[in-house]
ZAGUVEX-592591 format. One line per field, with one value per residue (C-alpha): residue number from 1; residue in three letters; x, y, z. Coordinates in Angstrom, 1 decimal. Each point is the difference from the previous one (the first is absolute). Last residue first. Example, Ala and Ser with C-alpha at 12.3 -4.5 7.8 and 13.67 -1.06 7.14 Angstrom:
2
k: 2 / 1 .
r: SER / ALA .
X: 13.7 / -1.4 .
Y: -1.1 / -3.4 .
Z: 7.1 / 0.7 .
***
This chain:
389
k: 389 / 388 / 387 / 386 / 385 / 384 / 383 / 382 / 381 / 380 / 379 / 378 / 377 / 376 / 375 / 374 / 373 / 372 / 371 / 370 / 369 / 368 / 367 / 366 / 365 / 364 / 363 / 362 / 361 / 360 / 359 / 358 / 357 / 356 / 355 / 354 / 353 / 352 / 351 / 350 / 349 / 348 / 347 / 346 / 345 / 344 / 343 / 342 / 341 / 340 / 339 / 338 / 337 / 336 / 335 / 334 / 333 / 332 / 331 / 330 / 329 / 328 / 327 / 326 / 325 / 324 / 323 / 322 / 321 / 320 / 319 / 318 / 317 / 316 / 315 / 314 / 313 / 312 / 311 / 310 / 309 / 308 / 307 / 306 / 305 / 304 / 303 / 302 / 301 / 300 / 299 / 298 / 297 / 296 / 295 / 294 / 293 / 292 / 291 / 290 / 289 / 288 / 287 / 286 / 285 / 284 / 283 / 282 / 281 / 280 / 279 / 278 / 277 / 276 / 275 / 274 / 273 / 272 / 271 / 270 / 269 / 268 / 267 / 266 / 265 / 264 / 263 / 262 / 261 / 260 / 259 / 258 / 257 / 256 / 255 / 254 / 253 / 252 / 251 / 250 / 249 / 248 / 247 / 246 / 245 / 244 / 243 / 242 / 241 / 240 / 239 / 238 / 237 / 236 / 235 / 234 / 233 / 232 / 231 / 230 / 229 / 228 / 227 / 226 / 225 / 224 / 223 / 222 / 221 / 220 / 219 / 218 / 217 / 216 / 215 / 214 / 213 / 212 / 211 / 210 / 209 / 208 / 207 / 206 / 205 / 204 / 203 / 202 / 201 / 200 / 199 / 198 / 197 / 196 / 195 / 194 / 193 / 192 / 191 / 190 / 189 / 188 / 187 / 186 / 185 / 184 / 183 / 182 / 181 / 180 / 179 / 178 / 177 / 176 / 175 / 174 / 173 / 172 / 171 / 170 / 169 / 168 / 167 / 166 / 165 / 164 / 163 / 162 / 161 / 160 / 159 / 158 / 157 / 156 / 155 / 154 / 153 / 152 / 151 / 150 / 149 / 148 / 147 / 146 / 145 / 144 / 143 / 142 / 141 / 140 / 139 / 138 / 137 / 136 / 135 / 134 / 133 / 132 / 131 / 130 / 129 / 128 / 127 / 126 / 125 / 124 / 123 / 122 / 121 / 120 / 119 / 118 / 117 / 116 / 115 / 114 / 113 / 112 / 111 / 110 / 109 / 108 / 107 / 106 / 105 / 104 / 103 / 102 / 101 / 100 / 99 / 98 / 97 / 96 / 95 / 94 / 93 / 92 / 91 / 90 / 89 / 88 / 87 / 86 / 85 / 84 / 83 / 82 / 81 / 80 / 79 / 78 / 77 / 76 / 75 / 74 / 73 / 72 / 71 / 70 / 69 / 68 / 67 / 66 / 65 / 64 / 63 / 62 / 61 / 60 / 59 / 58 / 57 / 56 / 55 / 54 / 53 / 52 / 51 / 50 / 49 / 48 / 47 / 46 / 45 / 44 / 43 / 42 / 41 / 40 / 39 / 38 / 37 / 36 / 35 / 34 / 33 / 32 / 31 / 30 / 29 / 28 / 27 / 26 / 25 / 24 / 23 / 22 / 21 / 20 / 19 / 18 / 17 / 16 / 15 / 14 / 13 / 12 / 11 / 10 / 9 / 8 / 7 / 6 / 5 / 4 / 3 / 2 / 1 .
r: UNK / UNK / UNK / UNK / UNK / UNK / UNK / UNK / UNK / UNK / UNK / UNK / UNK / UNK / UNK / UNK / UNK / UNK / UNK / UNK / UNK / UNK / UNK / UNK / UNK / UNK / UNK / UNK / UNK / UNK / UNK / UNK / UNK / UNK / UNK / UNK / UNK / UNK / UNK / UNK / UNK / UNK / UNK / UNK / UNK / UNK / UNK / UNK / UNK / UNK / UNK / UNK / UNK / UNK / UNK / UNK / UNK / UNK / UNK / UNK / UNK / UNK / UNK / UNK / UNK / UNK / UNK / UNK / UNK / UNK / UNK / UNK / UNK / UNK / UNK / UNK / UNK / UNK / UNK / UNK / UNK / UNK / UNK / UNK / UNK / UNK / UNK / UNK / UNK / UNK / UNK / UNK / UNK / UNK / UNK / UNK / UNK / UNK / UNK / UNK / UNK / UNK / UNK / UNK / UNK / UNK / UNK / UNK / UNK / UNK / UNK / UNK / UNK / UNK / UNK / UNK / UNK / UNK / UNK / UNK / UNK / UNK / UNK / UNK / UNK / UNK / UNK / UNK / UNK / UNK / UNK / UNK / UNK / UNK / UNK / UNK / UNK / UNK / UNK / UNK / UNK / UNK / UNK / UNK / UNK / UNK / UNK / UNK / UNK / UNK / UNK / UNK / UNK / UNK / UNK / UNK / UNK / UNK / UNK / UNK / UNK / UNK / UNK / UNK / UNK / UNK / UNK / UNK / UNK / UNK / UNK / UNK / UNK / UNK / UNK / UNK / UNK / UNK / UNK / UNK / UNK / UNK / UNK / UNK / UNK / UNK / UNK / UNK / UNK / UNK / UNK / UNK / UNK / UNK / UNK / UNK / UNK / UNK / UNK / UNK / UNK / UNK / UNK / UNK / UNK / UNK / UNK / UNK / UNK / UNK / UNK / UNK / UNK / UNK / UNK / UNK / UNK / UNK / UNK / UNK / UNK / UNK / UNK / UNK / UNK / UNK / UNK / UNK / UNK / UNK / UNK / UNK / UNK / UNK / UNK / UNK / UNK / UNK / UNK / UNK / UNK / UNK / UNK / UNK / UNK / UNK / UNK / UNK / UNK / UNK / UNK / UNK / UNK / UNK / UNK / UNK / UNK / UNK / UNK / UNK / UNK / UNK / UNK / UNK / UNK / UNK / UNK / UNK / UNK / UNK / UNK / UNK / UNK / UNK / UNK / UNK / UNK / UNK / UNK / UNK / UNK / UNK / UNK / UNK / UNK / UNK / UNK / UNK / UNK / UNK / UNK / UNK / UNK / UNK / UNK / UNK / UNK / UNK / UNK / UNK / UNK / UNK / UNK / UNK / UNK / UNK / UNK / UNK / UNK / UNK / UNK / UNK / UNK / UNK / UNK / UNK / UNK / UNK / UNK / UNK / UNK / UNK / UNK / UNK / UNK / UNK / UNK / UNK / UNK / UNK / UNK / UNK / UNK / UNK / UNK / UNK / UNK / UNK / UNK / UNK / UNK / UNK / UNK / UNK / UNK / UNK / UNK / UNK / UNK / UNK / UNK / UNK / UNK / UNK / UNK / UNK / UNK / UNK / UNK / UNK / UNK / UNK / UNK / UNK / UNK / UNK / UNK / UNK / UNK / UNK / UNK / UNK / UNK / UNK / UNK / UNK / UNK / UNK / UNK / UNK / UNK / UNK / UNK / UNK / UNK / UNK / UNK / UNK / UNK .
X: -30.6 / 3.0 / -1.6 / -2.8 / 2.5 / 0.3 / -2.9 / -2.1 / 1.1 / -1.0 / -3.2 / -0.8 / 1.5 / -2.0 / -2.0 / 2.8 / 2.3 / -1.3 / -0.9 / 3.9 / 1.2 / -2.6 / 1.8 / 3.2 / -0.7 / -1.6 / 2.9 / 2.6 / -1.5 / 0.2 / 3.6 / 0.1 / -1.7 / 2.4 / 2.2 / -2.6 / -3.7 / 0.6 / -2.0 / 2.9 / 1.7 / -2.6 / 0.1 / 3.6 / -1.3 / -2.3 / 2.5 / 2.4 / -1.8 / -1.6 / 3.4 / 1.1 / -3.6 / 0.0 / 3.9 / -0.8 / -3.1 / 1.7 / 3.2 / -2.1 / -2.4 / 3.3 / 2.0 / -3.3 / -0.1 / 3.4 / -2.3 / -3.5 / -1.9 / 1.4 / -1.8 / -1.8 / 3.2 / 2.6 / -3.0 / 0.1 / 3.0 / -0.2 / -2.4 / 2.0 / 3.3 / -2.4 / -0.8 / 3.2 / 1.2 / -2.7 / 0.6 / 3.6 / 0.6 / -2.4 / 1.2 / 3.5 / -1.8 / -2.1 / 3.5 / 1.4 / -2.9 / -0.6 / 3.5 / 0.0 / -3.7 / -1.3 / -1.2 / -1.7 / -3.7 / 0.6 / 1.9 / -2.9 / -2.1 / 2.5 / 0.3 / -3.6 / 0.0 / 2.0 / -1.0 / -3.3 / 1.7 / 2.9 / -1.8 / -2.8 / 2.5 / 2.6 / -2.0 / -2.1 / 2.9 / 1.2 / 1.9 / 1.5 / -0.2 / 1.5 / 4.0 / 0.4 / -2.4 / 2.5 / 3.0 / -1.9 / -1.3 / 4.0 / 0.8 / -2.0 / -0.1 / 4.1 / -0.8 / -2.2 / 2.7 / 2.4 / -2.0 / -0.5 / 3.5 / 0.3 / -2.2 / 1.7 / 3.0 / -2.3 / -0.6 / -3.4 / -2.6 / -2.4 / -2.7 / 2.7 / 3.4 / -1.5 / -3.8 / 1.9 / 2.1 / -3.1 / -1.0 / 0.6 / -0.5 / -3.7 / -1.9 / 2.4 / -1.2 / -3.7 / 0.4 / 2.1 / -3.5 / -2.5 / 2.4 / -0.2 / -3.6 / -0.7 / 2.1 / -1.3 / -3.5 / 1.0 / 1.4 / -3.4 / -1.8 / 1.4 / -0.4 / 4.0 / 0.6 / -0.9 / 3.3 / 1.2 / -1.7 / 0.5 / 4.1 / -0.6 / 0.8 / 3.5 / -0.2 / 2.8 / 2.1 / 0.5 / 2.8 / 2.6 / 3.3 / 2.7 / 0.2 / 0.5 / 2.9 / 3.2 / -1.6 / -2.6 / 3.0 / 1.6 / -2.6 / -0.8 / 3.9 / -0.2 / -3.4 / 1.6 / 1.6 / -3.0 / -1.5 / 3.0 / -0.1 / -3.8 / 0.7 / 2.9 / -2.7 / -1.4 / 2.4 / 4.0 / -0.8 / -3.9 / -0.2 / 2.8 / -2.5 / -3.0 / 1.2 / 1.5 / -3.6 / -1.6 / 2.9 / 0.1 / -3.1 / -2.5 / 2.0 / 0.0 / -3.6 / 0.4 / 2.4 / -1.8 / -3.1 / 1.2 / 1.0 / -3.6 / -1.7 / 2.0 / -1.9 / -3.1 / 0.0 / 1.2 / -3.0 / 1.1 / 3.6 / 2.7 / 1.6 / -3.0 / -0.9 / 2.8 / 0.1 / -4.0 / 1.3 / 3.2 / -1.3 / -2.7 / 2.5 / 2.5 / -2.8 / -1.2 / 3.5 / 1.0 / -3.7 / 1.1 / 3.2 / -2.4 / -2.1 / 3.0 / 1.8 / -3.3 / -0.1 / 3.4 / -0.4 / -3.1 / 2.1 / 2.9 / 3.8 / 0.7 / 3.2 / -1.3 / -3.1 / 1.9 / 2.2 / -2.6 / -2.0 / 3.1 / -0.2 / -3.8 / 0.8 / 3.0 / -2.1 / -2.9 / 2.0 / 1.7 / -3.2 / -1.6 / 3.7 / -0.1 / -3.6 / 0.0 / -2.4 / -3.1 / -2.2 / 2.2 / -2.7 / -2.8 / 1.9 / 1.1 / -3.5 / -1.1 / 2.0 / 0.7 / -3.7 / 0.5 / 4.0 / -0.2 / -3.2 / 2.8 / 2.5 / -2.5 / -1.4 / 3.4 / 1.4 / -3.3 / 1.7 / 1.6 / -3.3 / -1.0 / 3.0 / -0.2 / 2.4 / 3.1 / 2.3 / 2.5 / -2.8 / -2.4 / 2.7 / 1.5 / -3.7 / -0.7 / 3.6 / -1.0 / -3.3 / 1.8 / 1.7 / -2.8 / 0.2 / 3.7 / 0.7 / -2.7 / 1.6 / 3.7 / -1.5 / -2.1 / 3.1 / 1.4 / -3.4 / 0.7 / 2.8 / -1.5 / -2.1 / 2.8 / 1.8 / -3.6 / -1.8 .
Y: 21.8 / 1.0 / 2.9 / -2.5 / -2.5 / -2.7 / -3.1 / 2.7 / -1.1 / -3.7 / 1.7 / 1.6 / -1.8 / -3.1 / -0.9 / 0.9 / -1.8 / -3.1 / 0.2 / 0.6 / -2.9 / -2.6 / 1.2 / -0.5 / -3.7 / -0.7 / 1.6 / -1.8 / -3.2 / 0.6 / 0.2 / -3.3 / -1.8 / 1.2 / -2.9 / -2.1 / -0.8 / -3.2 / 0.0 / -0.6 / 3.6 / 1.9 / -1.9 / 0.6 / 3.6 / 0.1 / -1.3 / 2.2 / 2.8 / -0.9 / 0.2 / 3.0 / 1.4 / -0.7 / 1.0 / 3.5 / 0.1 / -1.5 / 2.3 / 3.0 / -1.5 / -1.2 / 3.7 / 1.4 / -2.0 / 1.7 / 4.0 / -1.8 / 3.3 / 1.1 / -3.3 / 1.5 / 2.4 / -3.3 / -1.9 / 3.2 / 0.0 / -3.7 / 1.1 / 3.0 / -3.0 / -2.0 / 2.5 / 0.8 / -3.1 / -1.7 / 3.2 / 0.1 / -3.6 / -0.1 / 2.8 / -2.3 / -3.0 / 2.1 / 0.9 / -3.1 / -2.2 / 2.4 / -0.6 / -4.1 / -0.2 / -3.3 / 1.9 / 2.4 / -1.2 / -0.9 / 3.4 / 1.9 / -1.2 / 0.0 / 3.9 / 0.5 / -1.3 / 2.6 / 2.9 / 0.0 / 0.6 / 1.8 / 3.5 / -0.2 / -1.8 / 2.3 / 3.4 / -1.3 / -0.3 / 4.1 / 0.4 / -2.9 / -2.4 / 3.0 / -0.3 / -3.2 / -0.9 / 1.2 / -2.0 / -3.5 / 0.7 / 0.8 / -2.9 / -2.2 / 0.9 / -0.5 / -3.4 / -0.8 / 0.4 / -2.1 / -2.7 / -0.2 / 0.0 / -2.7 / -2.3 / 1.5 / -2.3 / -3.5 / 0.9 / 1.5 / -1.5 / 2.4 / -2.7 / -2.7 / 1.5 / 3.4 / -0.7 / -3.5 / 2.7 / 2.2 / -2.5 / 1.8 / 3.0 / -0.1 / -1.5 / 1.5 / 3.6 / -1.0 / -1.0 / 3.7 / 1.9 / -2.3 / -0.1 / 3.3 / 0.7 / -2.3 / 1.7 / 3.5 / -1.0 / -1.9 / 2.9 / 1.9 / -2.4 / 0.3 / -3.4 / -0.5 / 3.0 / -2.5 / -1.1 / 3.0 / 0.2 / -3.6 / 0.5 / 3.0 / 3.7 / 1.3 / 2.9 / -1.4 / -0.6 / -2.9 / -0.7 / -0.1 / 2.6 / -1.7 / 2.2 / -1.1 / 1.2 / -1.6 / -3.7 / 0.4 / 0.5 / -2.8 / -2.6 / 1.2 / -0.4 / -3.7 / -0.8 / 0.1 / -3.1 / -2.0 / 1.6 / -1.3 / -3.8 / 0.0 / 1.5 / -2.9 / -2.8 / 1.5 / -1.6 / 1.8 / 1.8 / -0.6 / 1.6 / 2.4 / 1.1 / -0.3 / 1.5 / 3.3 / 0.0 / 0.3 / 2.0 / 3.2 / 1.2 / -2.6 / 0.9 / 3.0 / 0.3 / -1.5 / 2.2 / 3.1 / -1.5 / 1.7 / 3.1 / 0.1 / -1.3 / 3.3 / 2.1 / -1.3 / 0.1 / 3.9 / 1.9 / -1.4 / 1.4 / -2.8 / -2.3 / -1.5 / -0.9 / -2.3 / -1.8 / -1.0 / -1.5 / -1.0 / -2.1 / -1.5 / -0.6 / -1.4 / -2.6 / -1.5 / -0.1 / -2.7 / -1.6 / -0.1 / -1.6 / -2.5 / -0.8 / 0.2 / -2.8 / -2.3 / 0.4 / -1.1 / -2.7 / -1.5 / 0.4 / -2.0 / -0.3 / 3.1 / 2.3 / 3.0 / 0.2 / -0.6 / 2.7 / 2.5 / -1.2 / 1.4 / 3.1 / 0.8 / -1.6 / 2.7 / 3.0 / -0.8 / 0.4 / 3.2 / 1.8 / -0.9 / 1.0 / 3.0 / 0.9 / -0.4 / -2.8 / 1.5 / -1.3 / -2.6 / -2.9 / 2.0 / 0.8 / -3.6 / -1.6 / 3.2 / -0.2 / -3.8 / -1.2 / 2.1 / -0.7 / -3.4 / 0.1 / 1.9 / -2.0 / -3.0 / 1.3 / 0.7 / -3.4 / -0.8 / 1.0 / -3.4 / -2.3 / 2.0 / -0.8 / -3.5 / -1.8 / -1.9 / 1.7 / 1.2 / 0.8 / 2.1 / 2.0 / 0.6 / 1.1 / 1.7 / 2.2 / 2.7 / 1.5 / -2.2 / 3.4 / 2.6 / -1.3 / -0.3 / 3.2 / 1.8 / -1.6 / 1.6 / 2.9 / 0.7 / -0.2 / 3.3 / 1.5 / -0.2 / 1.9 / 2.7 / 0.3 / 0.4 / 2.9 / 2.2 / 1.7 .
Z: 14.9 / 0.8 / 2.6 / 1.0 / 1.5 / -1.7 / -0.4 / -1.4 / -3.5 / 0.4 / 0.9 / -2.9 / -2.7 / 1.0 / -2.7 / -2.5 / 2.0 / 0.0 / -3.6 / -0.6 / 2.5 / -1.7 / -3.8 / 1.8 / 1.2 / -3.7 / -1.9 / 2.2 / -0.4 / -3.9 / 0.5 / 2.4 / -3.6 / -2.2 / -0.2 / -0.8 / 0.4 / 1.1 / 3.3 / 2.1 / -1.2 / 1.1 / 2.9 / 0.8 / -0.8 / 2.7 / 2.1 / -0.9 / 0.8 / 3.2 / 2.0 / -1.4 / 0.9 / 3.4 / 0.2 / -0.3 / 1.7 / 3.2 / -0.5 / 0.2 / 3.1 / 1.6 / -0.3 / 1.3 / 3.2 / 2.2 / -0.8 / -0.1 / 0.6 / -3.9 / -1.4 / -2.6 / -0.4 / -0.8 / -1.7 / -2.5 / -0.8 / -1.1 / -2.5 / -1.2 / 0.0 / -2.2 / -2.4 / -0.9 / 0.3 / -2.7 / -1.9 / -0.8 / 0.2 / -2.9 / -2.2 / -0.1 / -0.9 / -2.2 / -2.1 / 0.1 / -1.1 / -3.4 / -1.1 / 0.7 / -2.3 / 1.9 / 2.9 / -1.4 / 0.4 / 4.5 / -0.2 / -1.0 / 2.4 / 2.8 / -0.9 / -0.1 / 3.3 / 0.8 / -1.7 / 2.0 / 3.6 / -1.2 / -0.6 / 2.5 / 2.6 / -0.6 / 0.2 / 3.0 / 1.7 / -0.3 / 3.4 / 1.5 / -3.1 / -2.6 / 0.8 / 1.1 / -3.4 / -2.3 / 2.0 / -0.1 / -3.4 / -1.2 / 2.0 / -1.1 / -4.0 / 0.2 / 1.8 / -2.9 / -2.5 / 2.6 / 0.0 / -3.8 / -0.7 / 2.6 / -2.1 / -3.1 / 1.0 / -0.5 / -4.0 / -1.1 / -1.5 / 1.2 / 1.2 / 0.9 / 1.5 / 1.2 / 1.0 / 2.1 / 1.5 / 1.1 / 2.0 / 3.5 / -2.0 / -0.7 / 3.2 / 2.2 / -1.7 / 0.2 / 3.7 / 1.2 / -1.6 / 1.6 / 3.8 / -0.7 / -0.4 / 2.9 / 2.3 / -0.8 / 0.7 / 3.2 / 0.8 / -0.5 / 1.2 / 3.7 / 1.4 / -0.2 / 2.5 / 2.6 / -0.2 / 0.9 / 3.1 / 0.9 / -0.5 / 2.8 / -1.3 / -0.2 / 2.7 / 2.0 / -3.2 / -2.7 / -1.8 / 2.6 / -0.7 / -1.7 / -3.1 / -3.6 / -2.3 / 1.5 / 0.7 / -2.6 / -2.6 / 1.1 / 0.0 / -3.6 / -1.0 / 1.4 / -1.7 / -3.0 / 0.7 / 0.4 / -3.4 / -1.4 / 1.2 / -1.3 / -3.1 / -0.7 / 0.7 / -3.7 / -1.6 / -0.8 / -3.6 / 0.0 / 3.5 / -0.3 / -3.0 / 2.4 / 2.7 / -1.6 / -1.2 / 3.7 / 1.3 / -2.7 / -1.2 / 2.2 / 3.5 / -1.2 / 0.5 / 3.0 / 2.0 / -1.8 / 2.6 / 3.3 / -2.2 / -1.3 / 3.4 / 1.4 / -2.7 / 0.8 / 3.3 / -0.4 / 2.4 / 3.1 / -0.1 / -1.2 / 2.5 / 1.1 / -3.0 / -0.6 / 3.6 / -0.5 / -3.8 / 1.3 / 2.8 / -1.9 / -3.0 / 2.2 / 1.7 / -3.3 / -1.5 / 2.7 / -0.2 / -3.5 / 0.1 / 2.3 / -3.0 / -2.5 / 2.0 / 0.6 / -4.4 / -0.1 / 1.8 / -1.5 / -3.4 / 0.8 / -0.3 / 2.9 / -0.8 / -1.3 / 1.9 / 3.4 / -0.6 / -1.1 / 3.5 / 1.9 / -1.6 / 0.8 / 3.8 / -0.2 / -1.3 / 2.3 / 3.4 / -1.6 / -0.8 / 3.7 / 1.5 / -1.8 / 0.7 / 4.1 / 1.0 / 1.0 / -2.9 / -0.5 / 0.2 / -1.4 / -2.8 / -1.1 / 0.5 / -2.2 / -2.4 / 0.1 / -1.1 / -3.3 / -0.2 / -0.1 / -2.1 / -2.5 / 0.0 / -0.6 / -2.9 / -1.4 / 0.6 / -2.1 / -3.0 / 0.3 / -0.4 / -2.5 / -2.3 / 1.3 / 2.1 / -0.5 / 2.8 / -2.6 / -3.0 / 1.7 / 2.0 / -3.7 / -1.2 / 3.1 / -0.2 / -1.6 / 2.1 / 3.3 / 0.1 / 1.1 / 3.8 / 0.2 / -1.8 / 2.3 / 3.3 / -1.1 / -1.3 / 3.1 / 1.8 / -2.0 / 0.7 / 3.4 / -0.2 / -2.2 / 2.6 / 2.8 / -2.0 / 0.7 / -2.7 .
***
């Protein structure tokens, strides 16, 4: 695989730390700015809507800007909104910096999503979305809990200056790694053409599951400290413990699925599909034995990116026509479901049925994505070319 996806992956670390962070630090964020628990995890709601109206604003906009000033362009707005989060004294503020920090991530994604596949023969999406998406995975094994212990060491403002200062070693590595040449080419098709690539139901299929599949896992681990401290009785440290366990399960379901979502799909899907709602199940009735927690958090990340990433594969062939577009639709049904998720569980959590309540929400959103699928197999499977199918 090329040097330059690795590269990118390397800034998707940066962005993916940021986004998965606010996991640990919404009861400190909570507490400094003197808003509710639900009130905070809503940072991540907003991240994400940023990002689902930004993908495709963003990637329309620097369609036929050349990638590595597109990349770097969003790297430095993305840093420059870390600074302003760590040093602002209110919450309305913070949330308008994580909205445009997200527009900022919005637009790299696009661009490294469509940049990523095209470095890779046409036949290895899925594996390039793998790589693309190791940058994220450990972001949750390494970045995401390194930010919440230097968060509960130093405050959680400290993340914010961090994550702008490792955007400097991003911005480098695009800078050396990352051609020049424009994005698009003569025989790029017209924005309207790829556009109308939305009315094809079978992308809108593979959008829909994602955005289902991505929801139920924002629903779960954007409160998943609260599950920790109160439901598992657990001490504050074990909240990055738990991060990191289903970090591990991300990347090794990221990295097993890279290898099967190009050319065995149906495989993942038929084996991860049911198992994962299951696994919210059974993690919702465990949750206050600590032993049993650990080890289905850690089966969890391995199947809700696992079959995520297979899912997002397949918006990246269903939308093969839409060569600058298809980084958008993937990032779109991404971030549709991150920003549902925690919603859903703020809810959950409004209602008073406890701690658990954003766990059950991922058990209902994943149940809907598994009978989805199973009436669909078919054409959600066609959606490739018939040789992967």
């Amino acid at each position: 695989m090329p040097l330059a996806l690795y590269l990118l992956a390397l800034a998707v670390f940066v962005m993916g730390t940021s986004e998965f962070m606010l996991a640990g630090l919404v009861p400190a964020i909570a507490a400094d700015l003197d808003v509710s628990v639900g009130t905070a995890g809503l940072l991540t709601s907003a991240f994400a809507v940023g990002i689902v109206v930004g993908a495709p604003v963003m990637a329309a906009f620097a369609r036929r800007w050349p990638p590595r000033l597109a990349l770097l362009v969003c790297l430095l707005v993305f840093a420059g909104c870390h600074v302003l989060g760590a040093v602002t004294p209110a919450f309305p503020l913070l949330l308008a910096a994580r909205v445009l920090s997200a527009f900022a991530n919005a637009g790299f994604l696009a661009v490294a999503l469509s940049a990523a596949t095209r470095l890779v023969p046409g036949d290895q999406k899925g594996r390039a979305l793998a790589i693309l998406l190791s940058g994220t995975t450990i972001a949750m094994v390494a970045g995401v809990p390194a930010g919440a212990l230097l968060g509960t060491a130093a405050g959680w403002r400290t993340t914010f200056w961090a994550i702008a200062l490792l955007c400097v070693p991003a911005a480098i590595g695009i800078l050396r790694g990352v051609g020049s040449a424009p994005g698009g080419t003569d025989v790029t098709p017209g924005l309207r053409a790829e556009l109308g690539w939305l009315r094809s139901p079978r992308l809108l299929l593979a959008m829909g599951l994602g955005a289902l599949v991505n929801g139920g896992t924002f629903a779960a681990v954007t409160y998943l400290a609260p599950v920790v401290t109160g439901t598992a009785g657990l001490a504050e440290v074990w909240i990055s413990v738990m991060l990191v366990m289903f970090g591990v399960g991300s990347f090794l379901g990221v990295t097993l699925a890279g290898r099967l979502s190009d050319h065995r799909p149906g495989l993942v899907l038929a084996v991860g599909g049911p198992l994962l709602p299951v696994g919210w199940i059974a993690l919702a009735l465990a949750a206050p034995r600590p032993g049993l927690l650990l080890g289905l958090v850690l089966v969890q990340g391995m199947l809700a990116f696992g079959v995520g990433s297979t899912l997002i594969a397949r918006v990246l062939y269903a939308a093969s026509g839409a060569p600058t577009m298809a980084g958008a639709y993937a990032t779109a049904a991404l971030n549709t479901g991150a920003a549902a998720g925690p919603v859903l569980g703020a809810l959950g959590l409004a209602t008073g049925a406890g701690a658990l309540a954003p766990v059950w929400v991922a058990a209902a959103l994943t149940t809907l994505a598994l009978l989805v699928m199973l009436l669909s197999r078919r054409a959600l499977m066609t959606s490739v070319p018939a040789r992967l199918g």
